[in-house]
N, C-alpha and C positions, 0 to 999 in steps of 0.2 A: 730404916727398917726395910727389909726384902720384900719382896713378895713372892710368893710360892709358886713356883714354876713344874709342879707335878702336874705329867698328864692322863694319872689317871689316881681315880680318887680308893683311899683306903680304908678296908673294911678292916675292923678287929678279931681278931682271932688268936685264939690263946688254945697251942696243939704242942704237941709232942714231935720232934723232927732229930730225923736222924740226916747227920751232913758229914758227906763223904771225900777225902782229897790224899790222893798218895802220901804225901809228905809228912800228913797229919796224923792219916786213918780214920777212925769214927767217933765222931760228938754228938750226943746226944743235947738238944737243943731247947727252947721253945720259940713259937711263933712271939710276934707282935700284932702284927698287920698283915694283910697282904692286898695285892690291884692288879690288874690286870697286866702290869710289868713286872713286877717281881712281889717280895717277900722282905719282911724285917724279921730278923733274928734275934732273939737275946741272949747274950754269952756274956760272964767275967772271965772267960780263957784270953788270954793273949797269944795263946798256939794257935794261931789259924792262916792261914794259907794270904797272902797280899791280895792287894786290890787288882784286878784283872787274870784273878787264877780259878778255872772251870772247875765247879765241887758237885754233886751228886747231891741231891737232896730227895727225902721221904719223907711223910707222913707215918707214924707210925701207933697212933692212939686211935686207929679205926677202927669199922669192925670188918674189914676186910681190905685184901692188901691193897694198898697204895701202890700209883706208879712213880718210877725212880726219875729223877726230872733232872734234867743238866740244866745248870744255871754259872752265871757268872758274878763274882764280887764285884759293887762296885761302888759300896764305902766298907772300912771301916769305925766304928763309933768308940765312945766310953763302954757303952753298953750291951751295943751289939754289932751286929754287920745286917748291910744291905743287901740282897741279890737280886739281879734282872734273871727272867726266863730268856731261854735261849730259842 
């Protein structure tokens, strides 16, 4: 068995998220998690940009706008994908 090497601890959150990357263009997403490192995503798309490629991320089920966040991949899952803040 592992043990868990995260260092920082995650909060649940279930949001609406728009993720942005040239290659791809726009997905609209939802959250998992998020920590003070990054963000879990949920997607069944298999279009999405590899592990070490900078995507654009929003919020967008606010009531006022969200700022636009550069983040980086750095899993992809069955599920979803990982991002670190940059």
């Amino acid at each position: 068995m592992s043990e868990n090497q995260r260092k920082s601890v995650r909060t649940h959150l279930m949001s609406s998220v728009k993720l942005t990357h040239p290659d791809v263009g726009t997905v609209e997403v939802k959250t998992k998690d998020i920590s003070d490192g990054g963000i879990y995503l949920l997607s069944k798309t298999t279009n999405l940009p590899p592990v070490g490629s900078q995507v654009k991320v929003q919020l967008i089920d606010t009531p006022f706008e969200a700022p636009i966040l550069d983040m980086i991949i750095v899993r992809l899952g069955d599920n979803g994908i990982g991002l670190k803040f940059i």
